[in-house]
C-alpha positions in Angstrom: 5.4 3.1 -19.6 4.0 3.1 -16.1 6.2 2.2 -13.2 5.5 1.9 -9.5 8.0 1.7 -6.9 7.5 0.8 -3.9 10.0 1.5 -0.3 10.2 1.1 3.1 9.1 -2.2 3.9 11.5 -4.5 6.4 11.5 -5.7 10.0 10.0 -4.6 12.9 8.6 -5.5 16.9 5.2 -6.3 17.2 3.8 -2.9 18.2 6.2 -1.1 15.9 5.8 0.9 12.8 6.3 1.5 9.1 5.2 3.7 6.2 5.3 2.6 2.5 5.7 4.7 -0.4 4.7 4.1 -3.2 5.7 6.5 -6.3 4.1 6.3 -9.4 5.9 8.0 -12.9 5.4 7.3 -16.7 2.3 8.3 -18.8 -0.5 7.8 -15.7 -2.4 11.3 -17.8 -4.6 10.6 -14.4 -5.3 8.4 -11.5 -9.0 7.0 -10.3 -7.9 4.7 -7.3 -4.7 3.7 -5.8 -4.3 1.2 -2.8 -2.7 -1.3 -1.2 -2.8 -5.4 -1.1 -1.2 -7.6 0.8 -0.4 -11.4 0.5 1.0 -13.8 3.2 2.4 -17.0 2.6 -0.2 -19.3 2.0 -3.4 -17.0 0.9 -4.5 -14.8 -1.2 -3.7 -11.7 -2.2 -6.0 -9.7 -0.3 -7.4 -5.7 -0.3 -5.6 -3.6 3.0 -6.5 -0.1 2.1 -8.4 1.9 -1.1 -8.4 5.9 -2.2 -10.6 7.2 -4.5 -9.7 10.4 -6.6 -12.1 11.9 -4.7 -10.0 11.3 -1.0 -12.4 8.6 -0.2 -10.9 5.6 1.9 -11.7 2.2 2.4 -9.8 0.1 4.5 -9.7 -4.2 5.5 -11.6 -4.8 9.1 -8.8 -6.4 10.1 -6.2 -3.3 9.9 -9.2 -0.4 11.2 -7.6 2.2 13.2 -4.2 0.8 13.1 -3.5 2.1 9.0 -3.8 4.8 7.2 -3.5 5.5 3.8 -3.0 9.0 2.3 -1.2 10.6 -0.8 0.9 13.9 -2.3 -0.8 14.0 -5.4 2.0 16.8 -6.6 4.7 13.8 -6.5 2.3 10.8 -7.8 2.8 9.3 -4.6 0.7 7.3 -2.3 1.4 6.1 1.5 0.4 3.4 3.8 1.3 4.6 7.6 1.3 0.9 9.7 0.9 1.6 13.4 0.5 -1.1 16.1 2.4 -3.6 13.9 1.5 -7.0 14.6 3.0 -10.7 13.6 0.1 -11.5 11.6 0.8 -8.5 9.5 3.8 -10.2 7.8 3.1 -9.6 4.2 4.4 -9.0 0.9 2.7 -5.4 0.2 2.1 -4.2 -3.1 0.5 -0.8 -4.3 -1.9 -0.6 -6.6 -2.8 2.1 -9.6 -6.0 2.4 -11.6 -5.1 5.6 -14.1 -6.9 6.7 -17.1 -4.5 4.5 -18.7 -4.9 0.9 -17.3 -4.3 -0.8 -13.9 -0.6 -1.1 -12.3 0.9 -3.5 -9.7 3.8 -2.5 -7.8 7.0 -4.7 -7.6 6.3 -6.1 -4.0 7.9 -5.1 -0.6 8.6 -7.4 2.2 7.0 -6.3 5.5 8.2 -9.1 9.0 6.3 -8.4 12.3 8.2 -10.3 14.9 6.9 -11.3 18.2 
């Protein structure tokens, strides 16, 4: 019984910023990836940010140098730092786990860029 939950998602300026948290508990025995999607109304559900188990990240073009994603392994917990916030940001973010015992969505968090 793996759960994810996700916080601190909400509204914020254009230019502003957030950081998501995503904590993962229940039988995970160990994690190979965790990440972050987002999907906006109207498309897809789409990649924002990747880390391996090995530290390794990956991120969307369209976020470079404004996201960051990082983790505290000790507390199953993985973060996604959003600087430089802009309208077309608006998303529902969800976190993602891939563990040694199958693949886990998070519930969903609202985030609204205003202009």
């Amino acid at each position: 019984q793996v759960q994810l939950v996700e916080s601190g998602g909400g509204l914020v300026q254009a230019g502003g910023s957030l950081r998501l948290s995503c904590a993962a508990s229940g039988s995970i025995l160990s994690i190979n990836v965790m990440g972050w999607y987002r999907q906006a109304p109207g498309k897809q559900r789409d990649v924002v940010a990747v880390m391996s188990s090995g530290g390794s990240t990956s991120y969307a073009d369209s976020v470079k140098g404004r996201f960051t994603i990082s983790r505290d392994n000790a507390k199953n917990t993985v973060y996604l730092q959003m600087n430089s916030l802009k309208p077309e940001d608006t998303a529902v973010y969800y976190c993602r786990l891939v563990a040694g015992t199958g693949a886990y969505w998070g519930q969903g968090t609202q985030v609204t860029v205003s202009s």
